[in-house]
DRENKE-63723 format. One line per 4 residues: number of its first residue (from 1); their letters; for each residue x, y, z of N, C-alpha, C, O. Coordinates in Angstrom, 1 decimal. Example, Ala and Ser with C-alpha at 12.3 -4.5 7.8 and 13.67 -1.06 7.14 Angstrom:
BEGIN
1 = AS = 13.2:-5.7:7.8:12.3:-4.5:7.8:13.2:-3.3:7.8:14.2:-3.3:8.5 ~ 12.8:-2.2:7.1:13.7:-1.1:7.1:12.9:0.0:7.9:13.4:1.1:8.0
//
This chain:
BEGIN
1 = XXXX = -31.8:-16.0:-65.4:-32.8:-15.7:-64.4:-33.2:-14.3:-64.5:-32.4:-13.4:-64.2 ~ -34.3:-14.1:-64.9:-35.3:-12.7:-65.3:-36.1:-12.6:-63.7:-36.9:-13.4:-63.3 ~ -35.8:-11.6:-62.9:-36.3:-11.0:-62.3:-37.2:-9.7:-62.1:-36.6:-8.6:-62.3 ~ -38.1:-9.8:-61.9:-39.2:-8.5:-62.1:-38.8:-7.2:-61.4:-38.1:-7.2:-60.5
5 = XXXX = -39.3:-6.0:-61.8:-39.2:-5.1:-60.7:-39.5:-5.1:-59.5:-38.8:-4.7:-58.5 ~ -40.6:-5.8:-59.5:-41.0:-6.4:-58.4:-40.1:-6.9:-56.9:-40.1:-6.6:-55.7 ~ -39.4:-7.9:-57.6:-38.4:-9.3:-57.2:-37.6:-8.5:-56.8:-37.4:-8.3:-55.6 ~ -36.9:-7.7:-57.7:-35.9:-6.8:-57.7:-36.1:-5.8:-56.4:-35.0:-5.4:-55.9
9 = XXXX = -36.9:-5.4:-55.9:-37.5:-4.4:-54.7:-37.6:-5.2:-54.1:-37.1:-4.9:-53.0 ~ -37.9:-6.0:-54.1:-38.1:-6.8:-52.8:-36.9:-7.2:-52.0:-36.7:-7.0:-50.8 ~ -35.8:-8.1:-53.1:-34.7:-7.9:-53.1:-33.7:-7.5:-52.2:-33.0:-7.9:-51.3 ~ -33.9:-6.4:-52.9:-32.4:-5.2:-52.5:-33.4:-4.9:-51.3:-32.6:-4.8:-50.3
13 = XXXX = -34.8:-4.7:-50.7:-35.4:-4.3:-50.0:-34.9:-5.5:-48.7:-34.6:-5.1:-47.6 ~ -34.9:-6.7:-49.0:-34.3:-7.7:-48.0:-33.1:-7.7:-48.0:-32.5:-8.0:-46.9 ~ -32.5:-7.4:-48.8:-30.7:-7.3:-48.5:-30.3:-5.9:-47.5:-29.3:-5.8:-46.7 ~ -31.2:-4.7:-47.8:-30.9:-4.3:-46.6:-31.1:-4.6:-45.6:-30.0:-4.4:-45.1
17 = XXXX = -32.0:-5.1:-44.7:-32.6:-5.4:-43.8:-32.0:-6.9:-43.4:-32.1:-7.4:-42.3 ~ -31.5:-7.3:-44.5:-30.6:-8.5:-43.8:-29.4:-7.7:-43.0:-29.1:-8.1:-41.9 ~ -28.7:-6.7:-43.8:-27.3:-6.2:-43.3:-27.6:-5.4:-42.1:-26.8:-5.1:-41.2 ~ -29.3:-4.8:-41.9:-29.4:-4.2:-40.8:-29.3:-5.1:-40.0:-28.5:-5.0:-39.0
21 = XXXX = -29.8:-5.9:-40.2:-29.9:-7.1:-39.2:-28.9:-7.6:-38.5:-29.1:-8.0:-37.3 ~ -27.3:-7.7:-39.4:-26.1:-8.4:-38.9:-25.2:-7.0:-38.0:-24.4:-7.1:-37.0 ~ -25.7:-5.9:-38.9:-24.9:-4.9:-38.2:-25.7:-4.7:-37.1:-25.1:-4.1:-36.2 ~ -26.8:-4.9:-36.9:-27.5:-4.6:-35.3:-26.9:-5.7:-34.3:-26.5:-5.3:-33.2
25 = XXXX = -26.8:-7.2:-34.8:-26.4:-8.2:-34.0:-24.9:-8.2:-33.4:-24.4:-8.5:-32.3 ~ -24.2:-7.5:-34.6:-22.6:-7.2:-34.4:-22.9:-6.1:-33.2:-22.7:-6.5:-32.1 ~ -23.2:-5.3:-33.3:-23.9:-3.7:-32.8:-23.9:-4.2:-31.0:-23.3:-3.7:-30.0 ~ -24.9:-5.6:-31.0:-25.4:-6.0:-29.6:-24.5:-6.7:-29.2:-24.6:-6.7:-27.9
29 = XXXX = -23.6:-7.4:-29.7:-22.5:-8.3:-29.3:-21.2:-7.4:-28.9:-20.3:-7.8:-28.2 ~ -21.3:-6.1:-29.5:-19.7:-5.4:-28.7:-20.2:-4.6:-28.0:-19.5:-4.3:-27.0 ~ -21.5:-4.1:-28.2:-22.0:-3.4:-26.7:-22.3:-4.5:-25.3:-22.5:-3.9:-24.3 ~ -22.3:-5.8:-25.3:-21.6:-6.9:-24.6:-20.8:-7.0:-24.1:-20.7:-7.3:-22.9
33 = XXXX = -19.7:-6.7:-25.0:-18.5:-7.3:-24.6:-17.7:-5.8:-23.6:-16.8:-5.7:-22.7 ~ -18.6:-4.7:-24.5:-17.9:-3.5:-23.9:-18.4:-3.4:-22.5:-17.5:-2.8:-21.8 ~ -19.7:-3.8:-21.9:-20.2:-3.8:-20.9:-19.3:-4.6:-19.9:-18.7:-4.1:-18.9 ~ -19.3:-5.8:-20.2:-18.2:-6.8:-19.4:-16.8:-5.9:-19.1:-16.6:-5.7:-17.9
37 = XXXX = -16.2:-5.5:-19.8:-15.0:-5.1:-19.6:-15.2:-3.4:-18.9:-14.1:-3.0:-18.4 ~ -16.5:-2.6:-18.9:-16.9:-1.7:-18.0:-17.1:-2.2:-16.8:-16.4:-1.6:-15.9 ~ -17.9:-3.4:-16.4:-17.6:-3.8:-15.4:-16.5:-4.2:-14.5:-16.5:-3.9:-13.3 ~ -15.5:-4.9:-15.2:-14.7:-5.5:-14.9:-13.7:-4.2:-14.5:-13.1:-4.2:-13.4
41 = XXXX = -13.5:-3.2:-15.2:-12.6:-2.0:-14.8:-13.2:-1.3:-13.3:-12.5:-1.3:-12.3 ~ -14.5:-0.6:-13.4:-15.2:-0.6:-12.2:-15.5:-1.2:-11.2:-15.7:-0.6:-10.1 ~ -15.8:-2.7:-11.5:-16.2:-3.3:-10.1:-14.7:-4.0:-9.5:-14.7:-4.4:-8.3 ~ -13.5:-4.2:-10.5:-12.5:-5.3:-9.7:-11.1:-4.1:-10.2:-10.2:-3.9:-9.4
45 = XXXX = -11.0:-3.7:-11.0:-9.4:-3.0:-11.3:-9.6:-1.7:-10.7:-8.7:-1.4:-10.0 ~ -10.3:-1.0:-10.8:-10.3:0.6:-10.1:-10.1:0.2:-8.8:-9.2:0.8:-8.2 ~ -10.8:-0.8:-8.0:-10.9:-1.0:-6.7:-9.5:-1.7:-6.1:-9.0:-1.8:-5.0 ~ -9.2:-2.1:-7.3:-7.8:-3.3:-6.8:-6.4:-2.0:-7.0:-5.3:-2.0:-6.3
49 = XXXX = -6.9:-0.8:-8.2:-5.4:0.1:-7.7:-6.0:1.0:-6.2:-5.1:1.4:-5.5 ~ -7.1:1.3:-5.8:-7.1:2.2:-4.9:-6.5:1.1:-3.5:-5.7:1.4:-2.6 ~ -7.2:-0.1:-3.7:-6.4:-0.6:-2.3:-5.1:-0.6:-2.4:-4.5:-0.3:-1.3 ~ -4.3:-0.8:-3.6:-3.0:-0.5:-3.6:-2.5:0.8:-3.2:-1.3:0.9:-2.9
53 = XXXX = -3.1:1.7:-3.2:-2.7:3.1:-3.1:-2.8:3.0:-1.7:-1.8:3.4:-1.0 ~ -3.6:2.6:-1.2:-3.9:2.8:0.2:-3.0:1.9:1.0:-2.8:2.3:2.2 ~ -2.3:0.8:0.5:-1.6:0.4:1.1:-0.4:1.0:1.0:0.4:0.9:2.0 ~ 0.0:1.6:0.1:1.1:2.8:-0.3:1.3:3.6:0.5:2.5:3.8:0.7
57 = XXXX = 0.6:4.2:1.0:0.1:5.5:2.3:0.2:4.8:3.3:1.0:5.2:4.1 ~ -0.5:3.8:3.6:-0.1:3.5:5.1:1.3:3.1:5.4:1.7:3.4:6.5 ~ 2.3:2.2:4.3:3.4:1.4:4.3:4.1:3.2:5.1:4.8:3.5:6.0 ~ 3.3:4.2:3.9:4.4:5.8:4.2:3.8:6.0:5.4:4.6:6.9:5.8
61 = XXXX = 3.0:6.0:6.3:2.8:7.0:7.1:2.8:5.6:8.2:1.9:5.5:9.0 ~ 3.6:4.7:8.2:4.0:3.9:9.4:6.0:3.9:9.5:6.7:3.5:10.4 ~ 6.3:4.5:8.4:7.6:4.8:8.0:7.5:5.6:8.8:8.2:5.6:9.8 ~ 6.7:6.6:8.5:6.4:8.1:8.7:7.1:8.5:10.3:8.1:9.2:10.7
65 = XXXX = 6.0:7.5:10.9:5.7:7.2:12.2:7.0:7.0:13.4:7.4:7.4:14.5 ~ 7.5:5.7:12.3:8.9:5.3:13.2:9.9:6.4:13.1:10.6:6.5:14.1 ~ 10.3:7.5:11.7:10.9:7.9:12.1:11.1:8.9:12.9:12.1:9.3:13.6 ~ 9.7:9.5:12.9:9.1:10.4:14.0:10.0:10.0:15.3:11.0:10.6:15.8
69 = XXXX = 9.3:8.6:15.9:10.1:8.0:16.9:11.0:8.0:17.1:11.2:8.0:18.3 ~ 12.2:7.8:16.1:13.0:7.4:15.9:14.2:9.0:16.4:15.3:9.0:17.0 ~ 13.4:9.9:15.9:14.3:10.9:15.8:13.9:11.8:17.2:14.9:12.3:17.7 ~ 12.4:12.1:18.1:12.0:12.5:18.8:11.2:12.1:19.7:10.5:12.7:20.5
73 = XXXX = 11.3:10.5:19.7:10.6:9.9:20.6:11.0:9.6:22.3:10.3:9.2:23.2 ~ 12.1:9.9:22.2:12.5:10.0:23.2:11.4:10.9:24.8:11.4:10.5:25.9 ~ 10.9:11.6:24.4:10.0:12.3:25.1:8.4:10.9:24.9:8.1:10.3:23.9 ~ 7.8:11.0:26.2:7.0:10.1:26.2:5.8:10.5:25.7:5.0:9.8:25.1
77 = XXXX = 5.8:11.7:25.9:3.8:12.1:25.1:4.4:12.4:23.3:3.5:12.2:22.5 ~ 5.5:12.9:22.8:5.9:12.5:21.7:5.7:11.3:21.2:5.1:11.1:20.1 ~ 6.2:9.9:22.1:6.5:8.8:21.7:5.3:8.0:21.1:5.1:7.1:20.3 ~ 4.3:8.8:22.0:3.0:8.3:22.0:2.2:8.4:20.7:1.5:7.5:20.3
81 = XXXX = 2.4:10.0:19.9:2.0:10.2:18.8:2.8:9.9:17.7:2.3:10.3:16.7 ~ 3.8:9.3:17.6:4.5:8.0:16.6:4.1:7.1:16.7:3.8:6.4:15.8 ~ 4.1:6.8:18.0:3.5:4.8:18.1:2.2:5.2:17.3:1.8:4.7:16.3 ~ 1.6:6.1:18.0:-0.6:5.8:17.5:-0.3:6.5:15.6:-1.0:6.0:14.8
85 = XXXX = 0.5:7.3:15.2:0.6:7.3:14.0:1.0:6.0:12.9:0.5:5.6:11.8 ~ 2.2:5.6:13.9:2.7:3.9:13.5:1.3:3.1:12.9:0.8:2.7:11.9 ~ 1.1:3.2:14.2:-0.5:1.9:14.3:-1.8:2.3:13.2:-2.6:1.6:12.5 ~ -1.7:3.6:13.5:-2.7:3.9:11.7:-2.3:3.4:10.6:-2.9:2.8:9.7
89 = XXXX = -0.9:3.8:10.6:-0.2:3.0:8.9:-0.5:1.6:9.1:-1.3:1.2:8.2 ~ -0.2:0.9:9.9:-0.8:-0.5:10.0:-2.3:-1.1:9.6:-2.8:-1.9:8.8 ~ -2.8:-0.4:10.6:-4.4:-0.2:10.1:-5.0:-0.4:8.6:-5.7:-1.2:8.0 ~ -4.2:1.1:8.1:-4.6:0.8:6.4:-3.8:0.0:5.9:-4.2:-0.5:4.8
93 = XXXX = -2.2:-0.6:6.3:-2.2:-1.6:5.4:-2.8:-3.2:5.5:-2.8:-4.0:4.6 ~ -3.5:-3.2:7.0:-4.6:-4.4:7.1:-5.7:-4.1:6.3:-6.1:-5.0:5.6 ~ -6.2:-3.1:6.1:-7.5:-2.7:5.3:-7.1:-3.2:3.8:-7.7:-3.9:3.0 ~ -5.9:-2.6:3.6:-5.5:-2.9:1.5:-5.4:-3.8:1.4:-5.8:-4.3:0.4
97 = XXXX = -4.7:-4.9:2.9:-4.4:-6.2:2.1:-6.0:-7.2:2.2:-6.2:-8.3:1.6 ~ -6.6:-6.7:2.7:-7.9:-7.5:3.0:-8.8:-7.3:1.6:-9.5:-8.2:1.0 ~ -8.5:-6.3:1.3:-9.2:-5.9:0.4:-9.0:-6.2:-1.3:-9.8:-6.2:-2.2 ~ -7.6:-6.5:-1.3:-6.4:-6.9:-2.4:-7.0:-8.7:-2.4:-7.3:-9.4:-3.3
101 = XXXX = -7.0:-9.0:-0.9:-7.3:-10.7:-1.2:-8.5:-10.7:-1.6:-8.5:-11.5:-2.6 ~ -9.8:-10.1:-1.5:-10.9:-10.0:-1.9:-11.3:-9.9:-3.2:-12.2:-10.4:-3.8 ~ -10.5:-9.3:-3.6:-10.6:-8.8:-5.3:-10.0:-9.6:-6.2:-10.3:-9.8:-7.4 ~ -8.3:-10.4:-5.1:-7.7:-11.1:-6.1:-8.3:-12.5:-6.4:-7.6:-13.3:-6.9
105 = XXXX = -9.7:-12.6:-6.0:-10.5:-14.2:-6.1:-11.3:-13.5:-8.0:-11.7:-14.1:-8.9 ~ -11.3:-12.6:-7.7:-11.7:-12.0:-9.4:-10.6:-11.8:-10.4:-10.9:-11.6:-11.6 ~ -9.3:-11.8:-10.0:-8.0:-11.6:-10.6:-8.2:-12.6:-12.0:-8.3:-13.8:-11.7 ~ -8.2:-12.3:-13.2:-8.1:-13.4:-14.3:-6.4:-14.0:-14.4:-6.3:-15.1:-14.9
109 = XXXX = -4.9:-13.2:-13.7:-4.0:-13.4:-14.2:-3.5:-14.6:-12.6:-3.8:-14.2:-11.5 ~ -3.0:-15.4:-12.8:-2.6:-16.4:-11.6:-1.8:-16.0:-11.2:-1.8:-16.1:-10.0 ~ -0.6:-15.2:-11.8:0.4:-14.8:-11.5:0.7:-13.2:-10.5:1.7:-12.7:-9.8 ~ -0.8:-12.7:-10.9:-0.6:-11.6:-10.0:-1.7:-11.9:-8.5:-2.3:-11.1:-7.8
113 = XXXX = -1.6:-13.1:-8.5:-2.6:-13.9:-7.4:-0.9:-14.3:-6.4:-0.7:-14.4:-5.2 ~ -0.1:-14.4:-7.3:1.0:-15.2:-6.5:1.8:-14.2:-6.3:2.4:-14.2:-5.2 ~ 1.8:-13.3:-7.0:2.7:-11.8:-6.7:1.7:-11.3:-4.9:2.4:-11.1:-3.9 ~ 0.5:-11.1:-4.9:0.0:-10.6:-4.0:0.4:-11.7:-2.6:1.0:-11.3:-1.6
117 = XXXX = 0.1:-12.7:-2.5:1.0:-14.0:-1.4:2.8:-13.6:-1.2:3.3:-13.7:-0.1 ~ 3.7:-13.0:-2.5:4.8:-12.7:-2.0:4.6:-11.7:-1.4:5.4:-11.6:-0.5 ~ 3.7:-10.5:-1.5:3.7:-9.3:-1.1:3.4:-9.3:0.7:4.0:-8.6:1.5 ~ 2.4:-10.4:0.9:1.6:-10.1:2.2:2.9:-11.0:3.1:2.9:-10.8:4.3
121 = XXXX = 3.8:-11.8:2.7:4.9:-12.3:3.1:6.4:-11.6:3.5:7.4:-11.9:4.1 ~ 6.1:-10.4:2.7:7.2:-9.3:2.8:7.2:-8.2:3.6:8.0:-7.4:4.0 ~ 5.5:-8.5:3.8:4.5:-6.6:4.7:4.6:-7.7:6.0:4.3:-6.9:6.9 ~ 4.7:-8.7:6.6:4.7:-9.4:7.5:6.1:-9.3:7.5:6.2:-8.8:8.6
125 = XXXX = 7.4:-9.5:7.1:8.7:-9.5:7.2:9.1:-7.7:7.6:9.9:-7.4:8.5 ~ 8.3:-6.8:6.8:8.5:-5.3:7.3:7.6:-5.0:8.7:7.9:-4.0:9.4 ~ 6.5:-5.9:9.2:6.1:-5.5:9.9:7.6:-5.4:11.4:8.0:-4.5:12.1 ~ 8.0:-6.8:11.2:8.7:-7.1:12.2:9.5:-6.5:12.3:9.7:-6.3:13.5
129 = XXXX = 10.7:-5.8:11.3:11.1:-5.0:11.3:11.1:-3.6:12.3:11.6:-3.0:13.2 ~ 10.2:-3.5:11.4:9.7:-2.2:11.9:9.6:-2.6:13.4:10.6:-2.2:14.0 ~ 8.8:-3.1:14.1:8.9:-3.4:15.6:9.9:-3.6:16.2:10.0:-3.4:17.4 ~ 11.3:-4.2:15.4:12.6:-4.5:15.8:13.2:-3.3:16.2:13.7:-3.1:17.3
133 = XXXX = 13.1:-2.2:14.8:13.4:-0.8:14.8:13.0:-0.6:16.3:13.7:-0.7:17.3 ~ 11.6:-0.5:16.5:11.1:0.4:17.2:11.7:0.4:18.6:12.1:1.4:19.2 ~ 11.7:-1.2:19.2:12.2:-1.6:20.4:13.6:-1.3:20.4:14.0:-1.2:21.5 ~ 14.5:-1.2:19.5:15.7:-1.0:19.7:16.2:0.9:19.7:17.3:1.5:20.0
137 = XXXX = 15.0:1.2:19.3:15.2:2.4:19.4:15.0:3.3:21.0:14.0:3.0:21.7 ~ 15.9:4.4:21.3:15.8:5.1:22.6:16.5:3.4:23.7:16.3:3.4:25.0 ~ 16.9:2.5:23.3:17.8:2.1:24.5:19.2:2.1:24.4:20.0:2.6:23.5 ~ 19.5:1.4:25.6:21.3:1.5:25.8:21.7:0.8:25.0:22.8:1.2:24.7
141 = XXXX = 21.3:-0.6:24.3:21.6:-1.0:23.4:22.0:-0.1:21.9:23.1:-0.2:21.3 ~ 20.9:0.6:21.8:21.0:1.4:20.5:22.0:2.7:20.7:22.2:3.6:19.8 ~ 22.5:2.8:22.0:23.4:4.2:21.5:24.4:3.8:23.0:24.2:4.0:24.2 ~ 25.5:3.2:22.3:26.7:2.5:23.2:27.5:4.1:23.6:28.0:4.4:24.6
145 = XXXX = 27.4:4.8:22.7:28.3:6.1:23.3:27.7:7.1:24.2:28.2:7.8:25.0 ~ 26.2:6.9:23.9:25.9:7.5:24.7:25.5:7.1:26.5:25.2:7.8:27.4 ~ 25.6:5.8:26.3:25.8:5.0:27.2:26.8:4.9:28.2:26.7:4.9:29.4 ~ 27.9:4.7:27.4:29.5:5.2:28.0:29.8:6.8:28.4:30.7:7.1:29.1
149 = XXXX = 28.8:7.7:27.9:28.9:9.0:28.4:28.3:9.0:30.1:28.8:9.4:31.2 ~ 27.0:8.4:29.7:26.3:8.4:31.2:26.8:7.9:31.9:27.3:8.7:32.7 ~ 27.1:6.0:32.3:27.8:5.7:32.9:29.6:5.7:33.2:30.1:5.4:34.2 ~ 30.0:6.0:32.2:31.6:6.0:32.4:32.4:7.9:32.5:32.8:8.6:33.3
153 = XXXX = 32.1:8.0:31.2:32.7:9.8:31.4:31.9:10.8:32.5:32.5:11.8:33.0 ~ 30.7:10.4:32.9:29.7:11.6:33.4:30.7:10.9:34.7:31.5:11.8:35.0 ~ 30.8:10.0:35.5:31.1:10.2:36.7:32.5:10.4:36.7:32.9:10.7:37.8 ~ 33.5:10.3:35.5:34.7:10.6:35.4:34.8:12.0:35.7:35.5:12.5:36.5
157 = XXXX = 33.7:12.6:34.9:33.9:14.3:34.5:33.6:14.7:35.9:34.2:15.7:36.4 ~ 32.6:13.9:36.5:32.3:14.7:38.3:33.6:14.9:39.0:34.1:15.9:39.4 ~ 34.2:13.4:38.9:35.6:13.6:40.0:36.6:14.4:39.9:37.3:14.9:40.8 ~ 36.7:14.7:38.4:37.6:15.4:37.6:37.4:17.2:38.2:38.2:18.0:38.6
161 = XXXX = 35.8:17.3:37.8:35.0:18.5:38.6:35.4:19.4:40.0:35.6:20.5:40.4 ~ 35.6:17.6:40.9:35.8:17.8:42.0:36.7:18.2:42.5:36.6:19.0:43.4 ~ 38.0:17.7:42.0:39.3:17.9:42.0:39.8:19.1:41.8:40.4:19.7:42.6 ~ 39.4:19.6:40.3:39.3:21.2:40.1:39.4:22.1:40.9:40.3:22.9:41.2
165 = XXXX = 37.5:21.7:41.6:37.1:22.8:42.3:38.2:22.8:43.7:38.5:23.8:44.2 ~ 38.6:21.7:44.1:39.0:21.4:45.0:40.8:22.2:45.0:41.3:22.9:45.9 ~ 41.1:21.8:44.0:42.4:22.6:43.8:42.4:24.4:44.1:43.1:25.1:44.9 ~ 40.9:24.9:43.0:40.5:25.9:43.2:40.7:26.7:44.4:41.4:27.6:44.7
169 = XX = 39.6:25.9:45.5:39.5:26.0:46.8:41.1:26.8:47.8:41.4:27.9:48.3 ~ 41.6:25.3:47.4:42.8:25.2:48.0:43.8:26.5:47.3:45.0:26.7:47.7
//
């Protein structure tokens, strides 16, 4: 097969322009694919770690809260700013997990669809907790010795007091 100069330019002149062609198509197909997965990082995984974060922070600053309580709640306008601290940590972890269910309907993996159901089953097992803590904390229940001091030693120590002074007296 004798091909002309001609043929020959024309040729090589379509063989480039074919390869422009496939590397433009290749070109438009991973600028595709790269967009998809821009999206996909932006609109559902950035948003799915900040709600996690945020439920991180509230889980801490309802810890925070009780132990506040826990340690100085005893005083009633103290107790007050533990409980309303408490109740903020709750707040954001209602906000993360609302937010976690919303996103996990875009989740591709099933399994971290079923991890987030164990999760909201565990933050419902801590909530109660935590409320068990709270109520059991500052009563007679929660501090038997100190209980036995008020009722049993303190009026021992009076009569005891009395006797003293009474001897004193005498």
């Amino acid at each position: 097969m004798k091909l002309t100069v001609r043929n020959k330019l024309f040729l090589g002149f379509g063989m480039v322009l074919a390869i422009m062609f496939i590397v433009s198509i290749i070109s438009y197909l991973q600028i595709n694919e790269t967009t998809a997965i821009q999206k996909r990082v932006i609109e559902l995984r950035q948003p799915t770690v900040q709600a996690g974060m945020q439920l991180t922070n509230g889980v801490n600053l309802s810890l925070a809260g009780l132990r506040g309580y826990m340690i100085l709640g005893g005083d009633p306008a103290k107790a007050s700013i533990f409980k309303d601290e408490r109740a903020r940590g709750w707040k954001e972890i209602d906000e993360a997990l609302n937010k976690l269910r919303d996103f996990s309907r875009g989740w591709t993996v099933p399994a971290n669809v079923q991890r987030l159901r164990e999760m909201e089953g565990l933050v419902e097992e801590f909530r109660a907790a935590q409320q068990e803590v709270e109520d059991i904390s500052h009563s007679d229940a929660n501090t038997p010795f100190f209980n036995m001091l008020v009722h049993e030693a303190s009026p021992r120590a009076g009569k005891v007091l009395a006797a003293i002074t009474a001897l004193i007296d005498e």
